[in-house]
Structures are given as structure tokens and as C-alpha cells.
C-alpha positions as CSV (number, residue, x, y, z in Angstrom):
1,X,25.4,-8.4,3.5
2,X,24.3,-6.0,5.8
3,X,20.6,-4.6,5.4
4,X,21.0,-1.6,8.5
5,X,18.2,0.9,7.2
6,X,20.0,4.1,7.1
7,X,18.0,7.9,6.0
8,X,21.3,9.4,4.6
9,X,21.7,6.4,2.1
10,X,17.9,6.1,1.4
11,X,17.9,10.2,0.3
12,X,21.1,9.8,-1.3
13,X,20.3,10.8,-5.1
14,X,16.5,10.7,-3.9
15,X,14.9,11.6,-7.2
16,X,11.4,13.3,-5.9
17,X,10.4,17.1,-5.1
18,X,8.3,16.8,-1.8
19,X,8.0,13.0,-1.3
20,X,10.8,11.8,1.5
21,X,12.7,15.3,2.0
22,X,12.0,15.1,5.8
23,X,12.5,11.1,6.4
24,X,13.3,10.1,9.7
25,X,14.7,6.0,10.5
26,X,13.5,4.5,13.4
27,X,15.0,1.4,15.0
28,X,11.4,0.5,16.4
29,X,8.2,1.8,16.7
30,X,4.7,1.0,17.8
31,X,3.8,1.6,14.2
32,X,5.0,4.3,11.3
33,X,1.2,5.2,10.9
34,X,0.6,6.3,14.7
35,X,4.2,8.0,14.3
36,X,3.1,10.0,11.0
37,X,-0.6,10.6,12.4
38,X,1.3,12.4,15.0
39,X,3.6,14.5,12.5
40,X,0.6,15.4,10.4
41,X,-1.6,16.7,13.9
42,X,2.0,18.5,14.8
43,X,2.0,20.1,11.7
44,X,4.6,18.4,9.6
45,X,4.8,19.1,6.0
46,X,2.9,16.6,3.3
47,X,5.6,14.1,2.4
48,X,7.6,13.7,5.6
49,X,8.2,9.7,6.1
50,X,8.9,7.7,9.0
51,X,10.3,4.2,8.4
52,X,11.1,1.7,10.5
53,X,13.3,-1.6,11.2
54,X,10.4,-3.0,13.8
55,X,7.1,-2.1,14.7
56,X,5.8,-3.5,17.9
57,X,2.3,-2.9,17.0
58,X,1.7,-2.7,13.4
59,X,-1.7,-3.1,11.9
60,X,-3.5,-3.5,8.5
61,X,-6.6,-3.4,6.8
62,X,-9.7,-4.3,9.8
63,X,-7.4,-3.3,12.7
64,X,-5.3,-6.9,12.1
65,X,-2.1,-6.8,13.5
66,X,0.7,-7.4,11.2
67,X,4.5,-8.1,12.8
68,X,7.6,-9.1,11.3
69,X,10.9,-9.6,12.8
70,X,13.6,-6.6,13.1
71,X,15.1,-6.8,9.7
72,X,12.4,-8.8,8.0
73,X,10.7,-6.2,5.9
74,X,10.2,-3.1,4.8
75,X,8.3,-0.8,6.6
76,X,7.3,2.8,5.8
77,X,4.5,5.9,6.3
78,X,3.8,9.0,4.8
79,X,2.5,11.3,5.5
80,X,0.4,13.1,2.7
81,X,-2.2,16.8,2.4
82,X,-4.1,15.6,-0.9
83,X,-6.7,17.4,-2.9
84,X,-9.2,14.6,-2.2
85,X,-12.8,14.5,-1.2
86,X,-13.6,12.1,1.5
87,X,-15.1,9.7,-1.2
88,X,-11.9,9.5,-2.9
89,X,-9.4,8.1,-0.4
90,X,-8.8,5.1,-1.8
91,X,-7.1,6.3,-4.7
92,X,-4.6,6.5,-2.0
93,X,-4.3,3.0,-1.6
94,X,-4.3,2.2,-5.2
95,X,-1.5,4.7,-5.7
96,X,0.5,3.0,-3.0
97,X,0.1,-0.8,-4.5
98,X,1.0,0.9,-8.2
99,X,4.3,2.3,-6.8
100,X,5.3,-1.1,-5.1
101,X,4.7,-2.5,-8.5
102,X,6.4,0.0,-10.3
103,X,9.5,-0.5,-7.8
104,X,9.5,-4.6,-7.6
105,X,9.8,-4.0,-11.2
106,X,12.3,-1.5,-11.3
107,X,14.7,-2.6,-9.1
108,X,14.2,-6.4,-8.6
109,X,13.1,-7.3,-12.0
110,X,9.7,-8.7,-11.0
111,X,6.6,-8.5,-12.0
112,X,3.8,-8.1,-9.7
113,X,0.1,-8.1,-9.7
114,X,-2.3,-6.5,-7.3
115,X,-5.6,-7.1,-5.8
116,X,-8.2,-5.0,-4.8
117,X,-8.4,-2.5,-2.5
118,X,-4.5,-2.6,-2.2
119,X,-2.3,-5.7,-1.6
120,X,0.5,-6.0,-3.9
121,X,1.3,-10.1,-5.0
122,X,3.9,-12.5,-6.1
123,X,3.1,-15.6,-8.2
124,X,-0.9,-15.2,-6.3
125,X,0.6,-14.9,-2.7
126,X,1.1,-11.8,-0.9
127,X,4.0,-9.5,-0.5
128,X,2.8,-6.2,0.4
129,X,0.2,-4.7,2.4
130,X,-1.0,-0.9,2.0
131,X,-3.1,1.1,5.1
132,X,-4.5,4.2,3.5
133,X,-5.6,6.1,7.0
134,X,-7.5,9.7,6.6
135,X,-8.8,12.7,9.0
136,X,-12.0,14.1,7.5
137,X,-12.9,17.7,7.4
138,X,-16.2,19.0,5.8
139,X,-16.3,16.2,3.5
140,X,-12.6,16.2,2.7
141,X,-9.4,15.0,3.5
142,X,-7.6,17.2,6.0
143,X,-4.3,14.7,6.0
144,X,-3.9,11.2,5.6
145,X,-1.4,8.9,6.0
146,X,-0.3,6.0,3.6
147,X,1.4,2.7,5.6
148,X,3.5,0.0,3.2
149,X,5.1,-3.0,4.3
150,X,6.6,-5.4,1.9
151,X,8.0,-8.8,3.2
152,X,11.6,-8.7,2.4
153,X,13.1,-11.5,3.7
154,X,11.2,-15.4,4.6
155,X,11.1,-14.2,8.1
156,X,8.7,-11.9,7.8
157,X,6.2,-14.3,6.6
158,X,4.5,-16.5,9.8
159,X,4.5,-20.5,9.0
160,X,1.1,-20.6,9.3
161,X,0.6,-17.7,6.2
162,X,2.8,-19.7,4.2
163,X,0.3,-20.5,1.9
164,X,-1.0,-17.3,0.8
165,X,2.2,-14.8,1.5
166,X,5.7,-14.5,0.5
167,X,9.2,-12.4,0.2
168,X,11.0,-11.0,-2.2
169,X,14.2,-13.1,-1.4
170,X,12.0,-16.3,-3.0
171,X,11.5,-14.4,-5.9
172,X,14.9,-12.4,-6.6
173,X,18.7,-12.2,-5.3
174,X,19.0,-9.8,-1.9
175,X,18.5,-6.1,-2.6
176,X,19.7,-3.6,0.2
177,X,16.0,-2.6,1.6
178,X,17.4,1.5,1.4
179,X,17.9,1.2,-2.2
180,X,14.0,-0.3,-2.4
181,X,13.2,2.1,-0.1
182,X,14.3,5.6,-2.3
183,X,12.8,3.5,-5.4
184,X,9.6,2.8,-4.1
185,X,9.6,6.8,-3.0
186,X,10.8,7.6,-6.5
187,X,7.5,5.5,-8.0
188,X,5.4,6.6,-5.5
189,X,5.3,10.5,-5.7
190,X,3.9,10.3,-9.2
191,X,1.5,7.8,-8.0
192,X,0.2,10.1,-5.6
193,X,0.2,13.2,-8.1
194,X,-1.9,11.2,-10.0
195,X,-4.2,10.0,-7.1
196,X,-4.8,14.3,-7.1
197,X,-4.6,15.3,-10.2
198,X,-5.0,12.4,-12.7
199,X,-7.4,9.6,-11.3
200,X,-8.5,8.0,-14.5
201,X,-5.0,7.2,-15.4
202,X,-4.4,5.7,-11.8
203,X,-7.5,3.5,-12.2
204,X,-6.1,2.8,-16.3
205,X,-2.8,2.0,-14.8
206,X,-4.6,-0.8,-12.1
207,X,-7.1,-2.3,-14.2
208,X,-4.6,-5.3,-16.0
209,X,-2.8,-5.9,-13.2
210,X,-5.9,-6.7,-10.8
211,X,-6.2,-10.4,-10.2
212,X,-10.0,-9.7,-8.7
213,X,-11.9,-8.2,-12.0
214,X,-13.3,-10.6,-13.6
215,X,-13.8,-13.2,-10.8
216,X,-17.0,-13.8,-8.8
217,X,-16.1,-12.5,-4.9
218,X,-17.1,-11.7,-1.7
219,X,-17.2,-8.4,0.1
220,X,-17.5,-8.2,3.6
221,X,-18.0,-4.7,5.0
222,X,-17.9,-5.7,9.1
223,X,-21.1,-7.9,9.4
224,X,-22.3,-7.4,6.7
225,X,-21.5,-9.3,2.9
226,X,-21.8,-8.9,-0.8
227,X,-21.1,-11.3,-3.3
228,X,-20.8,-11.0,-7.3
229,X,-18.6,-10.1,-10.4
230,X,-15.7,-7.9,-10.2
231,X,-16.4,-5.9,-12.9
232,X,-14.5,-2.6,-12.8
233,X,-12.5,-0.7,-10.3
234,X,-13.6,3.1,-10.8
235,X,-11.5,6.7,-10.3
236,X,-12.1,6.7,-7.1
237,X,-11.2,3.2,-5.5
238,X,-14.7,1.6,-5.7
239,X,-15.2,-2.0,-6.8
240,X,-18.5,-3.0,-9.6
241,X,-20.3,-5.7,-8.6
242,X,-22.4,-7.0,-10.9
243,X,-25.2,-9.4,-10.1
244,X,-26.5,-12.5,-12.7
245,X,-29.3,-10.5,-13.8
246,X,-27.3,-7.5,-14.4
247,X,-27.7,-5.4,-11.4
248,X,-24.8,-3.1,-10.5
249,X,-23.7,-2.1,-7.4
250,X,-20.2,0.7,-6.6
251,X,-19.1,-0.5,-3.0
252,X,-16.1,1.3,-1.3
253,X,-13.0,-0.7,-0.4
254,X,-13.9,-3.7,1.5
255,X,-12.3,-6.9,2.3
256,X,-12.5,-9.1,-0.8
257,X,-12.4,-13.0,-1.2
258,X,-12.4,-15.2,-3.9
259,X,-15.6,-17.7,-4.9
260,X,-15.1,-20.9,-6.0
């Protein structure tokens, strides 16, 4: 079966207003989000796309660098002008993961769990990634961008990630990555409406399908750590941690492990 990523069939019968009505398809790339973060300083319109079949310098959450082969994965930007104070950027995130659920489900039949701030997981091992990246003005957001990449195929995940990552083709038969592409889109305009408009019912629509609340974790923000109960995830992307003798604590998006 061919998998060539194409922008005609991907906007083919695109169901969304603004999201993915300027999409450009990129053979390779250093990475969508540096391609988008140039759109949005150029002056492109919010919900312009870039997607591409290889990124020679992709990155996550931390500055990591995240590769997969040419034809591996999918692997998208957009580029987005929310209402959002700088406080609430990552609703963007969670709007992102929520969409890749949304989509597995929709067209792959799976069902998908995420965990905090914004990986998206099959059977407890990762398939998707999401890089919410802002500009700041006055204490809001200017532009931001919002990067997604979903292992597709085995290839995409490195032997030695094995353990703790995975693709869709070990969960499901082959689906062309355009039609996932224009569903994901489809799920994710909404998402981000609500991210603006709606936040409650974003973080009403996360809460049962986080594997973190409800487990003690560690948050590590650089050098520094915090460990505790996952008790809530708020409107605005922040993680409760409560202590043993009740102490609460809101902490931004951060990179969370498991205890015990």
C-alpha cells in the first residue's frame, strides 16, 4: 500500500473552518515547529499546517530530540493565535493529546489513554508526543504553535524504547497516514475552540482518560523535583499534588514519572 503524504488528499472533504485551509507537505524538514514558528513571525494566518514525511531535527518536551524514519510516522504543526493568557498554554497541549484520542478512536477503532502534560498511549506505552511552543506578549500568547507526532509504523519506534513506546500498526490494520491526518484535524479544531472558549470541558474531557491522577509521581522542573499525589489536572493544564498531610501544591506542566 502506498502511504505518500499528499495535501490535496489530506484537505479533500476536510471538515473544519480555519484549521488546515493553508496546509503545506513537506518531504523533509528540520522540524514542522521551526517551519510554523517561521509562518506565524511571517504573518501567516492561525491554522496554517505544515506536515512532514521526515524531520531531520525534531524535538519534544525538554529540547529531546525525537526522529523517525521517512514514512514512519506522522508528523504535523500548527500554527495557532489563541485567546490565552500566558498561564494557560497548556490547555494547548491537552487539546492536542484529546484530538489524537478522539482520531485513534475515530478512525482506527482504538482506544487510547493519555498522561499528563500531553503524551497520548497505547496498552501503557507511548504513541504520540505533543510540543505546545508559545511567544509571549504582555502576559499573553501572541502565537503558538502546536507539534504532534504519532508513531505510525514499528519503525518509528528505536529498539531501545521498545519498552515504553509503540505504533499504531501493533494495535490496528494499516490506515493511509492522510486519512489520519484530515481526521486528527477534524478532532482537533474543536479541541482547540475549547482550549479558548471552553476550558472546563477540555479538562472534564481529560480527567478519565489520564493514567497519572491518582498515582504518587515525580515532577522534575530542570534541577529541581516534586513528588506526590496526582490529584487533579485543572482548566488550565496544571497538575495537584497533594502531600500525606494534605498539603496542595498547582505546578505547571513538567515532566512526570511514576513512583513505585
Amino acid at each position: 500500500m502506498s502511504d505518500a503524504l499528499d495535501a490535496a488528499e489530506i484537505t479533500r472533504g476536510l471538515q473544519t473552518r480555519w484549521l488546515g485551509q493553508a496546509l503545506s507537505v513537506k518531504a523533509e524538514t528540520d522540524s514542522t515547529n521551526s517551519d510554523c514558528i517561521a509562518l506565524a513571525r511571517a504573518g501567516a494566518p492561525a491554522g496554517s499546517v505544515v506536515v512532514a514525511d521526515f524531520q531531520r531535527a525534531g524535538r519534544g518536551r525538554r529540547g529531546r530530540q525525537w526522529a523517525a524514519p521517512p514514512g514512519a510516522a506522522v508528523l504535523l504543526s500548527c500554527l495557532l493565535r489563541p485567546k490565552l493568557p500566558a498561564s494557560a498554554v497548556g490547555r494547548l497541549g491537552m487539546a492536542g493529546a484529546l484530538a489524537v484520542v478522539g482520531a485513534l478512536r475515530q478512525a482506527c477503532g482504538l482506544e487510547a489513554a493519555v498522561k499528563y502534560p500531553n503524551d497520548v498511549l497505547l496498552s501503557g506505552r507511548k504513541v504520540c508526543g505533543v510540543l505546545p511552543e508559545a511567544h509571549l506578549s504582555g502576559g499573553r500568547v501572541e502565537w503558538a504553535v502546536l507539534g504532534i507526532g504519532i508513531n505510525v509504523w514499528p519503525a518509528a519506534v528505536p529498539s531501545e524504547l521498545a519498552a515504553r513506546a509503540t505504533s499504531l500498526a501493533a494495535h490496528a490494520p494499516p490506515l493511509p497516514r492522510n486519512t489520519l491526518i484530515r481526521c486528527l484535524l477534524e478532532h482537533l479544531e474543536p479541541r482547540l475552540e475549547q482550549a479558548d472558549d471552553d476550558p472546563e470541558a477540555l479538562a472534564a474531557a481529560w480527567r478519565p482518560l489520564d493514567v497519572v491522577l491518582g498515582r504518587q509521581v515525580a515532577l522534575t522542573f530542570g534541577s529541581l523535583r516534586r513528588e506526590g499525589l496526582a490529584a487533579d489536572v485543572d482548566a488550565d493544564g496544571r497538575l495537584l499534588l497533594r502531600q500525606p498531610n494534605g498539603a496542595e501544591e498547582w505546578l505547571a506542566p513538567a515532566e512526570v514519572t511514576f513512583r513505585g
